[in-house]
C-alpha positions as a Markdown table, in Angstrom:
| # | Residue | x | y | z |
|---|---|---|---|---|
| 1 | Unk | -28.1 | 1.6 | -2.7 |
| 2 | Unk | -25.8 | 4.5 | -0.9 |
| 3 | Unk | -22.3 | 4.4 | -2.2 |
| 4 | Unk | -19.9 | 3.8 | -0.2 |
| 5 | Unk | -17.9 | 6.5 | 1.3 |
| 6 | Unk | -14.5 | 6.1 | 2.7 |
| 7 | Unk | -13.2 | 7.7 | 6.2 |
| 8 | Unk | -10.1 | 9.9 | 5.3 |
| 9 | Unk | -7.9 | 12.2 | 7.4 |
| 10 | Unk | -7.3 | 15.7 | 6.3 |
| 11 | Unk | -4.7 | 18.5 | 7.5 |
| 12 | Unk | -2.7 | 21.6 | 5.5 |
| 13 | Unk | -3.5 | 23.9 | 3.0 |
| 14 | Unk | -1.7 | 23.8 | -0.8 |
| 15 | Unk | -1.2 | 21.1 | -3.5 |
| 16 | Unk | -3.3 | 18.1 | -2.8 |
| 17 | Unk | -1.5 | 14.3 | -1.3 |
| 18 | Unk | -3.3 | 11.3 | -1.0 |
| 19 | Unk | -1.4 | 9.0 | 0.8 |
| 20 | Unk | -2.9 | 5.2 | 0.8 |
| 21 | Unk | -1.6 | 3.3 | 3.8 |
| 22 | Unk | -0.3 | -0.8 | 3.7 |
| 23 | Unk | -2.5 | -3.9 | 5.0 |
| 24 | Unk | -2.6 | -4.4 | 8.4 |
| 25 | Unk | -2.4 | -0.8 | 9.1 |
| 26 | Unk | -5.0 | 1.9 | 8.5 |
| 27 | Unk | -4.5 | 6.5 | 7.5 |
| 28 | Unk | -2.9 | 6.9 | 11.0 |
| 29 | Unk | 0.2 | 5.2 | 9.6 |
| 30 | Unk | 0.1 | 9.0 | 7.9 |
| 31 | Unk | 0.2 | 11.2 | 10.7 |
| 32 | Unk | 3.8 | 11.8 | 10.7 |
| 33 | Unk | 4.3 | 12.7 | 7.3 |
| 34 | Unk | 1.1 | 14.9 | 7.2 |
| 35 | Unk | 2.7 | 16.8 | 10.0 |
| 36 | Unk | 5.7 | 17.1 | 8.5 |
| 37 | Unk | 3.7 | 18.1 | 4.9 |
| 38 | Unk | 1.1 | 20.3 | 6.5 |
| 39 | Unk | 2.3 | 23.9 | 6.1 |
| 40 | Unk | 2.8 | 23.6 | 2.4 |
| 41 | Unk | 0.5 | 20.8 | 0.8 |
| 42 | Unk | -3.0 | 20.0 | 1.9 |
| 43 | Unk | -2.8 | 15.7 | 2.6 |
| 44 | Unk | -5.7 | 13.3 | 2.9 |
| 45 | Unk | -4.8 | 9.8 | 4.4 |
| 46 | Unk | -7.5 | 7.3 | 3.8 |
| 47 | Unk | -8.9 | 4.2 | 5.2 |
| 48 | Unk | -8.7 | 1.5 | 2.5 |
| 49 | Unk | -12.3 | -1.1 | 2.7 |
| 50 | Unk | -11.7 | -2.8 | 6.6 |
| 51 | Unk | -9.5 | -0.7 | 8.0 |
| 52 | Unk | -9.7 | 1.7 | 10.3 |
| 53 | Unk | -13.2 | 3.7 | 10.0 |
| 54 | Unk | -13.7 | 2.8 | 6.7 |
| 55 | Unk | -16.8 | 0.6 | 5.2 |
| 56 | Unk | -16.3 | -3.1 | 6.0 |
| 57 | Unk | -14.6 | -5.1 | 3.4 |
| 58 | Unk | -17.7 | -6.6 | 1.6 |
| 59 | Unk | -18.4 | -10.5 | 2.1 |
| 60 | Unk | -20.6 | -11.3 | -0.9 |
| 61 | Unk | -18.4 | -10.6 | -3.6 |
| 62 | Unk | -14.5 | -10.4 | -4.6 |
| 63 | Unk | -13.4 | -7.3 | -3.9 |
| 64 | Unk | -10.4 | -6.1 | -6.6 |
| 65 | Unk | -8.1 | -3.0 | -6.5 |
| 66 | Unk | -10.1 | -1.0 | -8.8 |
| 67 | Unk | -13.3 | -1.7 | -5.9 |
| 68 | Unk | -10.5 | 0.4 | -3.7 |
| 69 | Unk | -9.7 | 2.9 | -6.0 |
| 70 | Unk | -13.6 | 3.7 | -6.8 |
| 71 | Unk | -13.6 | 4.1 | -2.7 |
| 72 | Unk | -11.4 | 7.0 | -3.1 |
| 73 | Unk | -13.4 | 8.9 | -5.5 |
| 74 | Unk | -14.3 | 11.4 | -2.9 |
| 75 | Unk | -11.1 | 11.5 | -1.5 |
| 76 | Unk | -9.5 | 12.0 | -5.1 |
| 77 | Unk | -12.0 | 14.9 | -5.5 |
| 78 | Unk | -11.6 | 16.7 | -2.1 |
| 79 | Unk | -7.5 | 17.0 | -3.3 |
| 80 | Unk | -8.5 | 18.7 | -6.5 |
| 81 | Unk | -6.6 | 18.1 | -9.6 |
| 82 | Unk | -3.5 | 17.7 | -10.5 |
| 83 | Unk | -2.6 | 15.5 | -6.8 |
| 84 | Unk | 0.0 | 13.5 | -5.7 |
| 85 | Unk | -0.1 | 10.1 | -4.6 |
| 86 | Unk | 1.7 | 8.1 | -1.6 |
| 87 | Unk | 1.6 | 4.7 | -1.3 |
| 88 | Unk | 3.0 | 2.4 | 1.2 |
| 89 | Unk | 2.6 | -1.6 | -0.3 |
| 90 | Unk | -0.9 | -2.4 | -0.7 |
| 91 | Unk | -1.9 | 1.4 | -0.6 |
| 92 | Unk | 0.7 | 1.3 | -3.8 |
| 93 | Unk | -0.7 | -1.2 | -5.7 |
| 94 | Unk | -3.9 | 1.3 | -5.5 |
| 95 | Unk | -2.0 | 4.3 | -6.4 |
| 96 | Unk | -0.5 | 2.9 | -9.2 |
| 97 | Unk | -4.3 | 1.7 | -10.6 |
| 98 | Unk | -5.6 | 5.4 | -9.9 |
| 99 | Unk | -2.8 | 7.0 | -11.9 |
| 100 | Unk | -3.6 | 4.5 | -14.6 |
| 101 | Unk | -7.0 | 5.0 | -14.9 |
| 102 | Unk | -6.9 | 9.2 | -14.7 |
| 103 | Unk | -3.5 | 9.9 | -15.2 |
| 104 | Unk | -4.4 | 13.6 | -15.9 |
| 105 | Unk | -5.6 | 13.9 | -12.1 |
| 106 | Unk | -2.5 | 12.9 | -11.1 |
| 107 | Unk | 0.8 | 15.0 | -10.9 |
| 108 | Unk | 3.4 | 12.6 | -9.4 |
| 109 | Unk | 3.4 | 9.1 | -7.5 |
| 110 | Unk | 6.0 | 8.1 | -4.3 |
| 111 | Unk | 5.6 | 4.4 | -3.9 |
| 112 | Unk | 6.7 | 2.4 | -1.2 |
| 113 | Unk | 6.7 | -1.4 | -2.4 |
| 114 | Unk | 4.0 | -2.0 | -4.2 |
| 115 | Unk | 2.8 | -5.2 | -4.1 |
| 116 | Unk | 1.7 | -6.1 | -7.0 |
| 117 | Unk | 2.2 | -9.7 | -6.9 |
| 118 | Unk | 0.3 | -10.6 | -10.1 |
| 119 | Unk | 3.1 | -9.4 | -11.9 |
| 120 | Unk | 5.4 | -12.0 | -10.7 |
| 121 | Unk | 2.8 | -14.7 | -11.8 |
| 122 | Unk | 2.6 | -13.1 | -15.5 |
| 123 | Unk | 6.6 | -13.2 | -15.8 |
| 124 | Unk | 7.1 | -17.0 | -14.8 |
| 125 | Unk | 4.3 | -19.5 | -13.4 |
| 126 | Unk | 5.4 | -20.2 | -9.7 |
| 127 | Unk | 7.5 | -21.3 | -8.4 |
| 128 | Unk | 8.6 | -17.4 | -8.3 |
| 129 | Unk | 9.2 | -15.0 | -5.9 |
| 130 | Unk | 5.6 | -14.5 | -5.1 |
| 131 | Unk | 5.9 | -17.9 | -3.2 |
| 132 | Unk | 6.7 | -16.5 | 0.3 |
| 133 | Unk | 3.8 | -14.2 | 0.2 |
| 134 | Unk | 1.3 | -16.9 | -1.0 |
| 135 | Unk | 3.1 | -19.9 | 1.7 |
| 136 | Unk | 2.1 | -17.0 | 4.1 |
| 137 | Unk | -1.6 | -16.1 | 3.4 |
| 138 | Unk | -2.3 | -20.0 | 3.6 |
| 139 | Unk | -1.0 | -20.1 | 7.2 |
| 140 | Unk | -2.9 | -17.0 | 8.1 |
| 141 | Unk | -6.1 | -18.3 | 6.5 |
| 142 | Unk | -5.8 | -21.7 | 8.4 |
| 143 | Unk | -4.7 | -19.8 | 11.5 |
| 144 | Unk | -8.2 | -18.1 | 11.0 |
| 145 | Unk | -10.5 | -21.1 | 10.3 |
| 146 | Unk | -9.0 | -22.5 | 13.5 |
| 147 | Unk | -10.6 | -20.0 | 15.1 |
| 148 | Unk | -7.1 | -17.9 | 16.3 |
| 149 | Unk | -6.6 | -14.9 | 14.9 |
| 150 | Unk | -3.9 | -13.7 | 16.6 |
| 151 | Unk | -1.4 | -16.5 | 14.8 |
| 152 | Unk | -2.8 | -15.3 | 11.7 |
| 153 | Unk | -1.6 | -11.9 | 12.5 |
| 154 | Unk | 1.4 | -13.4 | 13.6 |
| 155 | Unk | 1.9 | -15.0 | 10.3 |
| 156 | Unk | 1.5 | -12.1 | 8.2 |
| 157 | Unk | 3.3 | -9.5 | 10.6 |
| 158 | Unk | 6.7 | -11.9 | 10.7 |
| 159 | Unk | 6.7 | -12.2 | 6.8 |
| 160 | Unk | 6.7 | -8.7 | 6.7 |
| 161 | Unk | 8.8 | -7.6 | 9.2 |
| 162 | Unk | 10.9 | -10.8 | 10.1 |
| 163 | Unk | 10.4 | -13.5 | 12.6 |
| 164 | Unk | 9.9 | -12.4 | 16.1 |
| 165 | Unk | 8.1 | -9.1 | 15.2 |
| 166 | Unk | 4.6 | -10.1 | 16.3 |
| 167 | Unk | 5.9 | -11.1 | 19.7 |
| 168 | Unk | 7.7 | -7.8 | 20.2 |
| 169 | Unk | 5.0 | -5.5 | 19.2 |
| 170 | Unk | 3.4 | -3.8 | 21.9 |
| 171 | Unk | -0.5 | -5.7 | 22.9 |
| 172 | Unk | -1.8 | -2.0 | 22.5 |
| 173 | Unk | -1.2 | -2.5 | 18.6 |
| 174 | Unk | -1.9 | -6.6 | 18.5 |
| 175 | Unk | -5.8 | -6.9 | 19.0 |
| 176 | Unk | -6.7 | -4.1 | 15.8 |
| 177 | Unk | -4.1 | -5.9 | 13.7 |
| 178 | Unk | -5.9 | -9.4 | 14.2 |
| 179 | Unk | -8.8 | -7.7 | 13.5 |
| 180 | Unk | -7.6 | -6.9 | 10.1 |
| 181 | Unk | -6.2 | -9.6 | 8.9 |
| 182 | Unk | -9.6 | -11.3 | 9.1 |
| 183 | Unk | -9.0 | -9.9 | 5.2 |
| 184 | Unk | -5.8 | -11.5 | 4.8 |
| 185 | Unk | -7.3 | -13.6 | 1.5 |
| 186 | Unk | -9.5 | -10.9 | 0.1 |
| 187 | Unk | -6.7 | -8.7 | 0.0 |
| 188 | Unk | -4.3 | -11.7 | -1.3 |
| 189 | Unk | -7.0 | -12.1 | -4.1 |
| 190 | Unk | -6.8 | -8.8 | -4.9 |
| 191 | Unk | -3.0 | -8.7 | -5.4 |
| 192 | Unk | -2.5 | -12.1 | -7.0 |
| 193 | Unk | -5.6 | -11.8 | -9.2 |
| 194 | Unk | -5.1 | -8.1 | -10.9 |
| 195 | Unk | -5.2 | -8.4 | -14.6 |
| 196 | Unk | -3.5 | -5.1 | -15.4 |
| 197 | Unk | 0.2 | -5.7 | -17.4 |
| 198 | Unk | 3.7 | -4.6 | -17.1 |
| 199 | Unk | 3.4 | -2.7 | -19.8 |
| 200 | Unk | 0.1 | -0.7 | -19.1 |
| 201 | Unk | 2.7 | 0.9 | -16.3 |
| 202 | Unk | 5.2 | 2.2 | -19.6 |
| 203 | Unk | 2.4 | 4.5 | -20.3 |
| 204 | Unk | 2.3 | 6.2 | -16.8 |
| 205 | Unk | 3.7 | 10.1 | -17.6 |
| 206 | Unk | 4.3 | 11.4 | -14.2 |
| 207 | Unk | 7.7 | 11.3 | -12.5 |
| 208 | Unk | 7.6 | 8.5 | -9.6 |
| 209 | Unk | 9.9 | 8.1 | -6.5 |
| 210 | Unk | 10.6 | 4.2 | -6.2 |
| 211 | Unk | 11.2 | 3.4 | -2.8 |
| 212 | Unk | 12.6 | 0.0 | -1.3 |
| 213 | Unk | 14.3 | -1.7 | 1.9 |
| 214 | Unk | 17.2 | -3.6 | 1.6 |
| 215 | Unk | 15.9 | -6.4 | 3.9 |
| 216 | Unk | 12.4 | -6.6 | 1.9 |
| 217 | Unk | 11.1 | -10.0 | 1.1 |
| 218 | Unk | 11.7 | -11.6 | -2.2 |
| 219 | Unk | 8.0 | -10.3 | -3.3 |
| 220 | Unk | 8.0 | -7.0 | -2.8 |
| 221 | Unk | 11.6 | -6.6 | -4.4 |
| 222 | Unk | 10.6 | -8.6 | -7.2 |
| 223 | Unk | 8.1 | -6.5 | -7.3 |
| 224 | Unk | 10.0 | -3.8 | -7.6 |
| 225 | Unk | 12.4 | -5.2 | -10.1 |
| 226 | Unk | 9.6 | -5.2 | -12.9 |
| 227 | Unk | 7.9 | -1.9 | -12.3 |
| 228 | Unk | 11.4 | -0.1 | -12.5 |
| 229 | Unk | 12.8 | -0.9 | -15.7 |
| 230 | Unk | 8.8 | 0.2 | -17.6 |
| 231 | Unk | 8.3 | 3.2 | -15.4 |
| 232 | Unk | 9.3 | 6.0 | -17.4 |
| 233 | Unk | 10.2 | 8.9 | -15.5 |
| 234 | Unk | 11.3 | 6.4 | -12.1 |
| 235 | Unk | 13.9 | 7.7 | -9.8 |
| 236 | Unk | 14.7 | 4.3 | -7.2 |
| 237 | Unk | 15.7 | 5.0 | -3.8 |
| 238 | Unk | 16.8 | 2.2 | -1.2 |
| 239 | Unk | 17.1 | 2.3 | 2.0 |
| 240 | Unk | 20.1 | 0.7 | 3.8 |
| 241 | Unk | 18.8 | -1.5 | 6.7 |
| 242 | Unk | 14.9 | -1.2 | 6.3 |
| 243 | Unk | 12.8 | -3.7 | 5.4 |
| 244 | Unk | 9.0 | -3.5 | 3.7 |
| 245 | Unk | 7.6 | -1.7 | 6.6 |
| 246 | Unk | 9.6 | 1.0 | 6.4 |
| 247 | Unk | 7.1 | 4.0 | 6.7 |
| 248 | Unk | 6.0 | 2.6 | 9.6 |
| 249 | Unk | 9.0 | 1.3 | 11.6 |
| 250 | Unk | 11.4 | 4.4 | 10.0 |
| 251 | Unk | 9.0 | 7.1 | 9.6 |
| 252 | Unk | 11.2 | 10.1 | 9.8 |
| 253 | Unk | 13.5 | 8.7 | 7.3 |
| 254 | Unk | 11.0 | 7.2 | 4.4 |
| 255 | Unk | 9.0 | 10.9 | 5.0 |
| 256 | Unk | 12.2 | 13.0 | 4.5 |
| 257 | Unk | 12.6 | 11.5 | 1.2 |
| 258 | Unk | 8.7 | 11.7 | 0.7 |
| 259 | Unk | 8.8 | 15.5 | 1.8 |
| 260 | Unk | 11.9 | 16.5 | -0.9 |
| 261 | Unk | 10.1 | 14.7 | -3.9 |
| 262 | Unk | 7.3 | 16.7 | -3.2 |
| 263 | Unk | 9.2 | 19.7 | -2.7 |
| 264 | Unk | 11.1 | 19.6 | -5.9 |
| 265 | Unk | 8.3 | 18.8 | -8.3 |
């Protein structure tokens, strides 16, 4: 059986950058910041398992966030050793999981929300702040048995980025979002499910830039509270008036603060 081999974008020449995009989205969420990057580092933006050009997110089994990270081997590889990692929600989680399972290969990490929701669950049975997140992949996953993607997308875009969102965003950008989320519960499983605990993440040596939005959902800030206070070299930055999705709806913002972590290691 062929491995699997992911589709990654590549530009620059210098220290390696893997940057690991959110759900929904797919590497081009990158672009920006591998413009702004390219002159100094070499980046790779992948495709996570369904997105973009990526191998199909595999129906047979359940697919975890190690599955994902063993995707990247070749991307990890082509960035040569020590690299950085950016992560951007689910694309964290990953990040985090890589950097736990070789931290050697990896010289720094700049998070964006990670969303590992499992966490919550291992702190205090639900109800917890975890609730929205699950409340919201059972609406998508109805919306989908119904046969109507599009209110799935809907579903998950407006926890995310507030009600109203989906019905603002552009139709260019709608039909390869409902696409996606055809995965909604697979990735959902893969958050809710990871056995890895808080304190495995006290053992992480590399310095990590935190980032959060003021206006993020209860998950991903509860999220957040956890991995801070274990974290051992973490330096937390928030921004005023973004939410979860900042990289994408603030990109020149969440990249600036990307660019001068990188540039001060």
């Amino acid at each position: 059986m062929q491995p699997l081999l992911p589709f990654f974008r590549e530009a620059g020449t210098g220290p390696g950058v893997v940057c690991l995009h959110a759900n929904a989205s797919t590497s081009s969420q990158w672009r920006p910041l591998m413009a702004a990057l390219a002159d100094r580092f070499h980046v790779l933006a992948a495709d996570s398992l369904g997105a973009g050009q990526s191998p199909a997110w595999p129906a047979e089994r359940r697919v975890s966030l190690h599955d994902e990270v063993a995707l990247l081997e070749p991307v990890f590889a082509r960035a040569g050793a020590p690299f950085v990692l950016v992560g951007h929600s689910y694309g964290a989680a990953v990040a985090l999981l890589a950097a736990l399972a070789q931290p050697q290969r990896v010289r720094a990490l700049a998070l964006y929300e990670p969303t590992l929701f499992a966490l919550l669950d291992a702190e205090a049975p639900p109800p917890n702040a975890a609730d929205g997140i699950r409340a919201t992949v059972v609406a998508s996953a109805a919306a989908l048995e119904a046969g109507n993607p599009e209110r799935a997308a809907e579903c998950f875009i407006d926890y995310w980025m507030g009600t109203g969102a989906w019905a603002q965003m552009p139709a260019s950008r709608k039909t390869a979002i409902a696409a996606s989320v055809a995965n909604v519960r697979g990735w959902a499983g893969a958050l809710l499910n990871e056995p890895t605990p808080l304190a495995a993440f006290a053992a992480l040596p590399m310095p990590v830039l935190y980032l959060v939005g003021q206006h993020s959902p209860a998950s991903s800030r509860g999220v957040a509270r956890l991995l801070t206070q274990v974290l051992p070299q973490v330096r937390v930055v928030e921004f005023e008036g973004l939410g979860h999705m900042g990289p994408v709806t603030h990109a020149n913002t969440v990249n600036a603060a990307i660019a001068h972590f990188l540039d001060a290691l």
